[in-house]
Legacy VTK file of the C-alpha trace (Angstrom):
# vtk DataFile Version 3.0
C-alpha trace
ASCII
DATASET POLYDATA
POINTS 263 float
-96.678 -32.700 -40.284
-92.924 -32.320 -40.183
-93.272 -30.331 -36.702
-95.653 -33.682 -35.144
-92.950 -35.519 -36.833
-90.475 -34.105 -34.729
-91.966 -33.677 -31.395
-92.322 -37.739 -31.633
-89.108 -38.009 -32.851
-86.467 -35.927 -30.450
-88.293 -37.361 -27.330
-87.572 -41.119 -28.602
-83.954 -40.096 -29.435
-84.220 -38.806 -25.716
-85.612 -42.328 -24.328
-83.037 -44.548 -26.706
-79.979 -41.946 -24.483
-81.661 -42.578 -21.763
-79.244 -43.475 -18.610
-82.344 -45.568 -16.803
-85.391 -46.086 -18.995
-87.111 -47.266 -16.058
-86.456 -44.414 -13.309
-88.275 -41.905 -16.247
-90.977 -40.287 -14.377
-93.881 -40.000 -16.899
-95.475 -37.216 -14.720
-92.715 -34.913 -15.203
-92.753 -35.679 -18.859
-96.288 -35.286 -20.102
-96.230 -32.118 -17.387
-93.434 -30.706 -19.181
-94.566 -31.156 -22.698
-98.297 -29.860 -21.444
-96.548 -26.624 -19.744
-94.766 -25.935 -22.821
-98.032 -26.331 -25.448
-99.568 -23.802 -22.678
-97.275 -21.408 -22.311
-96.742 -21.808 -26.388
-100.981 -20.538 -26.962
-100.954 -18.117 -23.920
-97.965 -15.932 -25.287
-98.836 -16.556 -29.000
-102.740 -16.203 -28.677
-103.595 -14.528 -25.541
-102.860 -10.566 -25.658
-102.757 -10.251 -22.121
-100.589 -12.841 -21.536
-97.556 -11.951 -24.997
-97.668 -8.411 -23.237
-96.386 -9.339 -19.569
-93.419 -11.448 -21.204
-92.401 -9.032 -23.380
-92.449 -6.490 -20.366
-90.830 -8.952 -18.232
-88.311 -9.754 -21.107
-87.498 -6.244 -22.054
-86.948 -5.566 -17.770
-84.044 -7.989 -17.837
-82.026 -6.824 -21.150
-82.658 -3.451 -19.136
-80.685 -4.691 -15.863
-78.424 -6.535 -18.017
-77.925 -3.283 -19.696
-76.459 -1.316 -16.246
-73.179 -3.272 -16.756
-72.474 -1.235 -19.301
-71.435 2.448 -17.100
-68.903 0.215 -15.800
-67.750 -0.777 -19.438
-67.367 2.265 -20.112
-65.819 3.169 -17.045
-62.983 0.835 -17.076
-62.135 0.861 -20.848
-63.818 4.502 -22.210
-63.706 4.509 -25.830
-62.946 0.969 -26.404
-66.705 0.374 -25.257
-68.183 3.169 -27.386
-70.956 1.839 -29.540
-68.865 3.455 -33.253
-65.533 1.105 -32.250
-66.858 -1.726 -33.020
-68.072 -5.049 -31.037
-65.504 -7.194 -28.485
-66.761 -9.937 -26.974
-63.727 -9.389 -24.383
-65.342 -5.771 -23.633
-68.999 -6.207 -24.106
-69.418 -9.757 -23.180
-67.681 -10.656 -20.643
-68.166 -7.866 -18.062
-71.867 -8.558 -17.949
-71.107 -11.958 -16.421
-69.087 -9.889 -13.689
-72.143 -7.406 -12.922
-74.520 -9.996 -13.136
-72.409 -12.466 -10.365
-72.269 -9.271 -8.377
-76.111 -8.643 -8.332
-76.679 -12.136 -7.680
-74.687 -12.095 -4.448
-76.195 -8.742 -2.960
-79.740 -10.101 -4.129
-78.845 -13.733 -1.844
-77.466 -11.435 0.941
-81.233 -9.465 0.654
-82.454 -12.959 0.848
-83.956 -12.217 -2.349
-82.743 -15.468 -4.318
-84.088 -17.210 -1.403
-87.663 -16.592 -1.993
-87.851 -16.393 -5.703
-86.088 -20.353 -5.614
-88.818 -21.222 -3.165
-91.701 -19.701 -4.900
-90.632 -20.140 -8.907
-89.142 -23.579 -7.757
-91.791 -25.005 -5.683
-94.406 -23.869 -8.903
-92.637 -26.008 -11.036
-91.759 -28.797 -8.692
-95.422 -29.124 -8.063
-96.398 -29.291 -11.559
-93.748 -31.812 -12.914
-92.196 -33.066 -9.916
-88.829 -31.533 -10.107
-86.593 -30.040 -7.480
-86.291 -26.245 -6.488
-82.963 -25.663 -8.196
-82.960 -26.982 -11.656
-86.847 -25.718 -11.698
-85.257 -22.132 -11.153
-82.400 -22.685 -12.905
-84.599 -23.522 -16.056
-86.522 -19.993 -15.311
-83.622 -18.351 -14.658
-82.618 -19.283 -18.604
-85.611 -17.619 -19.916
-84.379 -14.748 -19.308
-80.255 -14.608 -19.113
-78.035 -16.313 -20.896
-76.247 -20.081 -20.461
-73.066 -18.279 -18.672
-75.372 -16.324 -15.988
-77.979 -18.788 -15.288
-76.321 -20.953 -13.134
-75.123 -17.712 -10.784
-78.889 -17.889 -10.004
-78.459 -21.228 -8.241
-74.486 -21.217 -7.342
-75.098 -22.080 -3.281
-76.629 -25.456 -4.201
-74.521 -26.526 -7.064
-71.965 -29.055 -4.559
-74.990 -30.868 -3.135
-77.227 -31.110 -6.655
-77.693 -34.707 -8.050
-76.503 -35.539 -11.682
-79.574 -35.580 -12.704
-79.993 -32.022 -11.535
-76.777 -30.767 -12.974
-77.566 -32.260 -16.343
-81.018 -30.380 -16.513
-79.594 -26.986 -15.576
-77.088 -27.510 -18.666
-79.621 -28.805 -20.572
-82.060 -25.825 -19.745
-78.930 -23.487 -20.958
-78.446 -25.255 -24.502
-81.948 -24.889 -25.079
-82.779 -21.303 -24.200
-81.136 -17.954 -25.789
-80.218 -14.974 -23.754
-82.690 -12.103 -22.835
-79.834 -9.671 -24.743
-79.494 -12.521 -27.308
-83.390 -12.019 -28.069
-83.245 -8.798 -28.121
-80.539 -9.111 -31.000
-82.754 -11.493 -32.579
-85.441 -9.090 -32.896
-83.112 -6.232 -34.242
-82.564 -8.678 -36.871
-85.957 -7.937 -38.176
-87.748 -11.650 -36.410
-90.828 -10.927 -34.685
-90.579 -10.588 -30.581
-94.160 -12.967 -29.795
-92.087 -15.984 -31.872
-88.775 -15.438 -30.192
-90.515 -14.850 -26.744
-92.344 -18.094 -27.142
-89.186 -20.262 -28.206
-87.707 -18.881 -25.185
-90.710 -19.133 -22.776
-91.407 -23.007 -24.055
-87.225 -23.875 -24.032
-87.251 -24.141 -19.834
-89.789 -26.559 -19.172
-89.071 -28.146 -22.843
-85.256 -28.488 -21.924
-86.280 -30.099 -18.381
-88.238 -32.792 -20.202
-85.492 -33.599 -22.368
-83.055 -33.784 -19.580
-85.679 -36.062 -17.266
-85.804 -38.224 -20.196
-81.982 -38.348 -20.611
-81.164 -38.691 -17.361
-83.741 -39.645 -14.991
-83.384 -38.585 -11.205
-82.070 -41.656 -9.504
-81.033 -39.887 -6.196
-82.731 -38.004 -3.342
-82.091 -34.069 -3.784
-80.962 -32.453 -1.095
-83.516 -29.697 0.351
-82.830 -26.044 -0.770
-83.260 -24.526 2.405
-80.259 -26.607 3.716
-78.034 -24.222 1.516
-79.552 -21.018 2.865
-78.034 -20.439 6.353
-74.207 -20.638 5.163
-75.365 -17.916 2.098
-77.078 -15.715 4.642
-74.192 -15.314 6.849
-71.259 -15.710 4.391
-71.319 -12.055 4.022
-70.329 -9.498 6.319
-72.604 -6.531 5.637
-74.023 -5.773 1.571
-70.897 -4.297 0.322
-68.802 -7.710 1.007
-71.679 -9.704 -1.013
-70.853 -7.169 -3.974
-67.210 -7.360 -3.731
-67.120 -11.552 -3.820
-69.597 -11.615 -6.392
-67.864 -9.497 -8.356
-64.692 -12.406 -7.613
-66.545 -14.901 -8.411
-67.616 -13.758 -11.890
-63.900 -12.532 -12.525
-63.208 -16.514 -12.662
-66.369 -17.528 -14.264
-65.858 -14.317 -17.333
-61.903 -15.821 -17.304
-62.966 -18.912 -17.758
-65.530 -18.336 -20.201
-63.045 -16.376 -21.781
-60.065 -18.915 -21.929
-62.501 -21.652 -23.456
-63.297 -19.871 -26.141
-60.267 -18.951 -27.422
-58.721 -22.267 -27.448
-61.307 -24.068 -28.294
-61.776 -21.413 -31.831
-58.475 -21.465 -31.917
-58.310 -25.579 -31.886
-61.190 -26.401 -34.350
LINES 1 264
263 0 1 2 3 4 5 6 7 8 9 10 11 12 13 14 15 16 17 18 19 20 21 22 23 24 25 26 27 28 29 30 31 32 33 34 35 36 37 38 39 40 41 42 43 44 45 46 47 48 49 50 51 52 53 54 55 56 57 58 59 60 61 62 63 64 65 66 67 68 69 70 71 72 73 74 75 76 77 78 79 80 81 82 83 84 85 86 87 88 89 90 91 92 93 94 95 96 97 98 99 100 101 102 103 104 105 106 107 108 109 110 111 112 113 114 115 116 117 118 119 120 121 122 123 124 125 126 127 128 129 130 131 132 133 134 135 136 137 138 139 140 141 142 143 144 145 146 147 148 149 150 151 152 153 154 155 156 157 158 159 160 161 162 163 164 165 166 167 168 169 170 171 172 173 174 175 176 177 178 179 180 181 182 183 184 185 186 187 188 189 190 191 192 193 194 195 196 197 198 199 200 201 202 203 204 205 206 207 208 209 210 211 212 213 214 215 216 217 218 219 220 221 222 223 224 225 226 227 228 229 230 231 232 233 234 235 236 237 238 239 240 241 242 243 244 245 246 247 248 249 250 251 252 253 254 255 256 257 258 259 260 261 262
């Protein structure tokens, strides 16, 4: 009763936030909420189907975890597993290998066709563009910091609305490492894999709700030619990937102390 309660009560919250009541697209809504109740039964009740997400699941903490011989490399015993956990030396490097890995897999043109497929699969079912659909994926798997990497090319020409469901999509998903934590904490993998699974197209009906799309999105594939030829050969796509999560792990890393130190 109390979780019927709820799923009534934190979309009318939603609708009494909303920005434009009227621009709410009841399509992407109901589609949402119905994706989410599926995806809920096929990974809680459906053997085949808890299997593949926990392989796909366990996959990413597993290219997460390749960060880590470059941890170790640049700081040696200050990474080892006996001295102890820093979020300086643990944490934020990931967000450096994973920028990195993003920018070789858009120079493969990689990126390219997983946004167009993933993207387009969602857009079709709730009527939502290519980018925050991905981005929403993308937070299944990797964490709040990392998910927007995924997306970076189109972030200057994405609508509000857009922007607010790819933060939205982070607040409401956990990492893949994150889970994995979860789950060393003695909680069972199908009930963490299905919060997880249900959080992306659950966090783009909240956001929908919130803030309606008011604006025309601008079509993914106008992003793709200045991505493609931004880089010089594979090596330069590493290299400025690798920049660009320098700033983003800085960044990251700057909030946070502050703001713990402020509150």
């Amino acid at each position: 009763m109390i979780s019927l309660l709820g799923i009534a009560l934190f979309p009318f919250i939603a609708y009494l936030l909303s920005t434009n009541r009227q621009a709410i697209s009841l399509r992407t809504v109901l589609g949402a909420f119905a994706l989410q109740a599926g995806l809920g039964g096929l990974i809680l009740y459906v053997p085949f189907g808890k299997d593949l997400l926990a392989a796909l699941a366990d996959k990413v903490v597993v290219l997460l975890s390749y960060s880590k011989a470059g941890i170790d490399f640049l700081f040696g015993s200050l990474a080892a597993e006996g001295a102890g956990f820093v979020f300086a030396i643990n944490v934020l490097p990931v967000i450096i290998f994973f920028s990195s890995l993003i920018a070789v897999l858009y120079y493969l043109n990689v990126m390219q066709w997983m946004i167009k497929l993933i993207g387009g699969a969602l857009r079709k079912l709730l009527k939502t563009s290519h980018t925050e659909s991905m981005a929403s994926a993308a937070n299944i798997f990797i964490g709040q910091t990392e998910a927007p990497l995924v997306v970076r090319p189109y972030i200057a020409s994405m609508t509000k609305s857009e922007l607010f469901a790819v933060m939205v999509g982070g607040l409401a998903s956990i990492a893949g490492s994150v889970m994995a934590g979860y789950a060393a904490l003695g909680i069972e993998m199908k009930y963490l894999l299905a919060a997880s699974f249900m959080a992306a197209p659950g966090g783009l009906m909240m956001a929908k709700i919130m803030v309606p799309e008011t604006d025309t999105p601008a079509d993914p594939s106008d992003a793709l030619d200045d991505e493609m030829h931004h880089y010089v050969n594979i090596f330069d796509a590493a290299a400025n990937g690798a920049m660009t999560g320098l700033q983003m792990a800085m960044a990251v890393g700057a909030m946070l102390l502050a703001f713990i130190a402020l509150i």
